[in-house]
N, C-alpha and C positions, 0 to 999 in steps of 0.2 A: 111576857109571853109564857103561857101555861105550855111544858114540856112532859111528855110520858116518858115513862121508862118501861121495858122489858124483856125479859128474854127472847133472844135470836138462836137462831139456826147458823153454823158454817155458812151455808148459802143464800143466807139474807145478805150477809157480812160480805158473799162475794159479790153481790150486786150491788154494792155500793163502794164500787172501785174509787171514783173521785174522792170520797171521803178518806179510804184509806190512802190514796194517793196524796191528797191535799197532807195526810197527817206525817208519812213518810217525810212529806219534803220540809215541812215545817220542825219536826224533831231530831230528825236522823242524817239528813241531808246527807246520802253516799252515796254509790254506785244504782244503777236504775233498779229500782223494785222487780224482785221476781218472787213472788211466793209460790212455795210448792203446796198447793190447796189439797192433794192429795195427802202428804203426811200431815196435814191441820187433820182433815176427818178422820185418818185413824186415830188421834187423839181424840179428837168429839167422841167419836164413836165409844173408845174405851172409858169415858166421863171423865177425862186429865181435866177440857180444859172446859169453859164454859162463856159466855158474851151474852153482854147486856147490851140493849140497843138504845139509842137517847132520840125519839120522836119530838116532831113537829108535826102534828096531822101524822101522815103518811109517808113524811120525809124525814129518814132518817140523818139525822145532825150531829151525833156522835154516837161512840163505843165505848166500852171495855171489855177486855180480856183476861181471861182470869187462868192461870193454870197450878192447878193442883201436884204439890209438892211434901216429899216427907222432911220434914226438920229433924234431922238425925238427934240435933245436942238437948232435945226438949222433945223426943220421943211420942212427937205429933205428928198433925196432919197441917200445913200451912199453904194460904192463895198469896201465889207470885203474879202481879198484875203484869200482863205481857205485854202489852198495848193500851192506851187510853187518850182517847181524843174529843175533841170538841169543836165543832166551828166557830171561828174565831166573833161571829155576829150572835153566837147564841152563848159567850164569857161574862157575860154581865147578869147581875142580881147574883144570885146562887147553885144557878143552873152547872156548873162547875162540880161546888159540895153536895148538889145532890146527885150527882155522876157517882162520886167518892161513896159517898153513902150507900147507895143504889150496889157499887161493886164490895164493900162490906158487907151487905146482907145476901150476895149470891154468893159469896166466898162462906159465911153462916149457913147456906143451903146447902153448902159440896162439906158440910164439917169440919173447915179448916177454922184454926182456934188463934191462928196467924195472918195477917193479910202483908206484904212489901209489895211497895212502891219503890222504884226506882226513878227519880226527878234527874234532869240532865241539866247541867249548871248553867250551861245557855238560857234554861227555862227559866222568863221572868212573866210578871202578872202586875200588869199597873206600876211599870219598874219597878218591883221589887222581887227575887229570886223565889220563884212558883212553892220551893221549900218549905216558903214562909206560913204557906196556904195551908199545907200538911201541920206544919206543926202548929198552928192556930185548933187545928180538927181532933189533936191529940196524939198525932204521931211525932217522933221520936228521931235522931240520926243515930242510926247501928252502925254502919260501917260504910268506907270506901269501897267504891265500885271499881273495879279496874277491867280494863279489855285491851283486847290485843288479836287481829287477825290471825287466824293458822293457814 
């Protein structure tokens, strides 16, 4: 299946609630999704963060998020991927790496000279850890991730 990619709007991205639905429960699995769509636009709006959309026809089938960040220790401009998903029926071929791709070259449009991905070690692809996928693409592991509710 031939897939498009392209730039969206906040509010394309909100009308495809199932999608981000389906992606919430598949990666994050926590408490019930609330997004405050309000603080997303004044980001859009001030150009932090920006999203790519992953077409089929007219149905969109996945995203990424991309938000624009200062890398203090390298005195740049670096894309923090905030979100990235895919329907699980559109995984196969390369439809995947050109997602990745597709969010390097809009993180290249916003100037950042940096792109991180954060993989969540539950993530596997073909039973092996999604990580694998990254570093096949050229990426790298920098560091552990930690979290912790406040």
């Amino acid at each position: 299946m031939s897939l498009s990619f392209r730039v969206i709007s906040l509010s394309e991205l909100q009308q495809a609630n199932d999608l981000i639905e389906f992606g919430y429960a598949e990666t994050v699995q926590g408490p019930p999704l609330n997004i405050d769509w309000g603080w997303y636009q004044n980001l859009f709006a001030a150009g932090v963060i920006a999203i790519c959309g992953c077409f089929d026809g007219s149905k969109i089938v996945g995203f990424v998020m991309i938000m624009k960040l200062a890398d203090l220790w390298e005195s740049r401009m670096m894309a923090n991927v905030v979100a990235l998903y895919l329907l699980p029926e559109y995984r196969q071929g390369f439809n995947g790496v050109r997602l990745i791709r597709t969010a390097e070259k809009l993180a290249k449009a916003m100037d950042c000279k940096k792109i991180r991905f954060s993989v969540s070690r539950k993530s596997v692809f073909k039973g092996k850890p999604r990580s694998k996928v990254f570093i096949g693409l050229g990426y790298s592991l920098k560091e552990l991730v930690l979290e912790k509710g406040l």
